[in-house]
N, C-alpha and C positions, 0 to 999 in steps of 0.2 A: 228501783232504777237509780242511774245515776243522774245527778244534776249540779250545776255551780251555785255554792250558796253563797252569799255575802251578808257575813254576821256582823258587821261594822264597817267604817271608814278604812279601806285599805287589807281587808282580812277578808280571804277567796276561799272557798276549798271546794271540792266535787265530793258532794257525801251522797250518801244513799238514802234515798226519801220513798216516798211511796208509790207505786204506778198511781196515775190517775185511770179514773173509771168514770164512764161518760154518762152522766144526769138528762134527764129529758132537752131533745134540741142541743144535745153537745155532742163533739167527735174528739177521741184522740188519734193525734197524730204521732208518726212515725218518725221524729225530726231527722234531717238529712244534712241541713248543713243550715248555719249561722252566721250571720253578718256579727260583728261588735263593731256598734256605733258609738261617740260621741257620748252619749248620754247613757250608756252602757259603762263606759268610761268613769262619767261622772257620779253615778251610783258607786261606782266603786272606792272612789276618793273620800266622797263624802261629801262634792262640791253641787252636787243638784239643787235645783233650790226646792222641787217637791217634798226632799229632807227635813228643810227648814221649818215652811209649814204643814207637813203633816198630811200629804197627800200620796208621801213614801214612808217607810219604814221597814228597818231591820230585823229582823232578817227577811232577805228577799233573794227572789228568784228572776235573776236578768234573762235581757233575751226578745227581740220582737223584730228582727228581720231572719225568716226562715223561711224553708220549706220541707217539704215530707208525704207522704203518703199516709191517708186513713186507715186504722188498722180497728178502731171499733166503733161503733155509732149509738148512740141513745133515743130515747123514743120521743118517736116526730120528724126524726132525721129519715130521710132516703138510704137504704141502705145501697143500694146503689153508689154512694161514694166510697162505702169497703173497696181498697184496694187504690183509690184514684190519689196522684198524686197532688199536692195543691200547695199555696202559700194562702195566707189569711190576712186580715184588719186587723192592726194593735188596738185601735178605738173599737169597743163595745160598749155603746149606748146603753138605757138603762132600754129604752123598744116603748116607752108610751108618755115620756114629756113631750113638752110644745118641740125642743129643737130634735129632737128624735123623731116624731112621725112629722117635720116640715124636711128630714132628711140631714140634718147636719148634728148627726148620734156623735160627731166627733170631737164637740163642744159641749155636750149632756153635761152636767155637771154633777151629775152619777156616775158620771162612765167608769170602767176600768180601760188603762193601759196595758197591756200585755207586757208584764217584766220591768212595766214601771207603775203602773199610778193606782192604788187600791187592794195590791195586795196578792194581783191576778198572777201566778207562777210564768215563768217566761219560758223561753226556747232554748236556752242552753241546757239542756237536760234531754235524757233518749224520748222521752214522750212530751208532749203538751197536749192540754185541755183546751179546745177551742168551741165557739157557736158552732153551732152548723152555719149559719147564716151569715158568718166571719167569712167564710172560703171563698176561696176563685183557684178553678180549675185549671191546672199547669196543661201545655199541650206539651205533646212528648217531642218537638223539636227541642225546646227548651231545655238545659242539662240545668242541675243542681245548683250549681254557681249563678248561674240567670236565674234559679227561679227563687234565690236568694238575695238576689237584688230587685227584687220587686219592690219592696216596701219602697228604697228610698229612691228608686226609679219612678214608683209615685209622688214625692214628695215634690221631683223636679219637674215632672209634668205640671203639678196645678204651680209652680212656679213662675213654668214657662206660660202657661194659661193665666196669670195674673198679669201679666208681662204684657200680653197682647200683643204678639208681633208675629209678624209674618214675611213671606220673601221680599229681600230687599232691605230690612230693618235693620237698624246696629241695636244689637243688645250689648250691656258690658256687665258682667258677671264678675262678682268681687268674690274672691275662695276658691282655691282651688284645689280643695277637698270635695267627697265623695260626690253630696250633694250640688258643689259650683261646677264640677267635672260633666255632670250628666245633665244639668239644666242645660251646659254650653253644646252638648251634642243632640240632644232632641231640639233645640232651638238651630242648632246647626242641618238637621233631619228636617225642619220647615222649610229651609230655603232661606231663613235669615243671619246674616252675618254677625255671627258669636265671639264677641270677643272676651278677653280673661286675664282679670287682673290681679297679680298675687303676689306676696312679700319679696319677694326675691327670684331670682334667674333661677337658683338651683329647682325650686317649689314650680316652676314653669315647665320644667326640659319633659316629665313626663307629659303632660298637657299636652304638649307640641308634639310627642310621639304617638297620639290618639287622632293626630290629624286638627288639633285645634291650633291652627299657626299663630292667629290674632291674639298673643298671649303677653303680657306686659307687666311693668314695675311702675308704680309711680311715679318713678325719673325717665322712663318709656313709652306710656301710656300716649297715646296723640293727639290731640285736640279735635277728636269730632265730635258731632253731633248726635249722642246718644238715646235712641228714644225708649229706650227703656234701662235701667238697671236692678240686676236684681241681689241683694247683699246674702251670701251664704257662707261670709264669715263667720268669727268669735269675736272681730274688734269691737269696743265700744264706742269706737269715734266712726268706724265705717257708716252707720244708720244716715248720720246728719253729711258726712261725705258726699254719698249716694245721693242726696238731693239737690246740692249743687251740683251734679255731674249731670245727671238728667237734664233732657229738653226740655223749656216749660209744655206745659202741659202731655209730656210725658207723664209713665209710671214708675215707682219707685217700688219692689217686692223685696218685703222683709221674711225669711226664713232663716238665717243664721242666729246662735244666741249666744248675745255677748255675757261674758262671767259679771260686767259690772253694769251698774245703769246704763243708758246710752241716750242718751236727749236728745232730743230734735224741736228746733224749733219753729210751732206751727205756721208763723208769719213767712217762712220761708218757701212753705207748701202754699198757702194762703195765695202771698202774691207771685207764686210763678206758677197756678193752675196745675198743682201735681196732684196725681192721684196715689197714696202709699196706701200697698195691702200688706198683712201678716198671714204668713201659710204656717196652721200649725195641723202636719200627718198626712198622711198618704192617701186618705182613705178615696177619696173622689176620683184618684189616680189611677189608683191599681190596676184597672180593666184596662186600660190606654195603655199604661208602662210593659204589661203581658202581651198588647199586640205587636207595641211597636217594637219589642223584643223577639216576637214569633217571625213580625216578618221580614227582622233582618234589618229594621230602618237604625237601631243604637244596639251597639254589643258592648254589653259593661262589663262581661268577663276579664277584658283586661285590667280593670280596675282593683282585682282583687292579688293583693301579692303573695298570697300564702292561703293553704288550708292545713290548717293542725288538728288534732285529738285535743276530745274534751281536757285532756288532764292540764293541755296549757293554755287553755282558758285564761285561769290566774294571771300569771305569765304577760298575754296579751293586754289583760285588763290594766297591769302596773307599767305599762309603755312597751313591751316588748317589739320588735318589729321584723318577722322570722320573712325570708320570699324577699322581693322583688320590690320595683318599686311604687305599682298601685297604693291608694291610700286604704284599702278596708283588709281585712283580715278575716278570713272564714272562719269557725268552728264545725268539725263532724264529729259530733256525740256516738255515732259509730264503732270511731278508731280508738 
């Protein structure tokens, strides 16, 4: 089959590798279409920091927001899912440490990351190998593009679930990229008022075309009373920002990752009774991001400005930017 290899810092190609064949408790999938995130990105540069120590390595196979249909199943799996289409968990715990049977396999620190962390082949390729016990079933309202945004539709769920807010609330949401995009519309889908703070008017105008009006510049931004923010930036001064913007005893959700240290200092949290959480993956999300998709409450399809063929993969990985003005970019291994 075909698949994007990355054999170095900035070196892409689609080479031809092996069909996978599914091991006991594993399924391959039929891949149908691919998100390139962020850290899809940064594998490719060479700027990850898994690189550095040793928790990534080249050559690898990117790739961990997809979905696809089951096309063969291993034993222990239901066969039952031949044929069903589905997206999966990039986290797979190791299934028998403490944080794996307490529920939080997403932190195992066996795990493999799907396309990123241990070596686990990823999604831009016509197959992937997955658990069975990775899946969650697409409903067929759901088209391709949706059910490719599952992953990081999860990530803003437990975003907005760290957040704690509900109608009535101001959230302010720093990034208005993929992740800051879809935390500000499922928070928006609660009934709480989302607003969105990003580098420049240009980096807004989509936002504002998704229906999220409360969308602002630093030199715009308006003095309320924020009782939550949630940072889904890259800055490294956004983290210790976010906490003097919050209400005391507000929360502060850290999900975005900045390329350089980013300090914060705890006296700051200390005396204005903040609560800061770190969300790292989708996993707790997923089920939630699938409904609220099915039933119509967030449609991230406009999100995506483009679907190409695997061969510009490449291409997208080195900044390409083919489509519209959504911030993700699909891949259909397919075409």
């Amino acid at each position: 089959m075909r698949a994007v290899l990355l054999t170095g810092p900035r070196s892409a190609q689609v080479a031809d590798v092996a069909a996978p064949e599914p091991g006991p408790g594993q399924v391959v999938v039929d891949v149908s279409r691919v998100g390139v995130c962020g850290t899809d990105v940064e594998l490719f540069t060479g700027e990850m920091s898994y690189l550095a120590d040793g928790q990534a390595a080249y050559p690898l196979r990117p790739g961990h927001e997809w979905c696809g249909t089951v096309s063969a199943v291993g034993d222990g799996v239901d066969p039952a899912w031949v044929g069903r289409r589905t997206t999966g968990d990039t986290m797979l715990g190791c299934g028998h440490c403490r944080r794996c049977l307490a529920g939080r396999h997403h932190v195992c620190a066996d795990r493999y990351e799907i396309g990123i962390r241990g070596g686990w082949h990823g999604a831009l390729a016509e197959q992937l190998l997955v658990p069975g016990s990775a899946l969650h079933a697409l409903p067929e309202s759901l088209d391709d593009t949706a059910g490719a945004m599952v992953e990081p539709g999860g990530n803003a769920v437990r975003a907005l679930r760290a957040a704690n807010v509900g109608p009535g609330d101001r959230l302010l949401v720093v990034g208005p990229g993929t992740i800051g995009l879809l935390t500000a519309l499922f928070a928006q889908a609660a009934g709480a008022q989302a607003h969105l703070l990003g580098p420049d008017e240009q980096s807004l105008e989509f936002a504002r075309s998704l229906g999220l009006t409360h969308a602002w510049t630093e030199a715009t931004l308006p003095d309320e009373p924020w009782d939550a923010v949630v940072d889904a930036s890259t800055g490294a001064g956004v983290p210790a920002r976010a906490v003097d913007l919050v209400e005391p005893a507000g929360r502060v959700v850290y999900i975005g990752i900045a390329e350089t240290p980013s300090p914060i200092d705890s006296r700051s949290l200390v005396f204005r009774d903040v609560t800061a959480v770190g969300i790292l993956g989708a996993s707790a999300g997923l089920a939630d991001a699938i409904g609220a998709y099915a039933a119509g409450l967030v449609d991230p399809r406009p999100l995506v400005a483009a679907t190409v063929p695997l061969a510009e993969a490449a291409a997208v990985l080195d900044g390409a930017r083919p489509g519209g003005r959504g911030p993700k970019v699909h891949i259909d291994p397919r075409l």
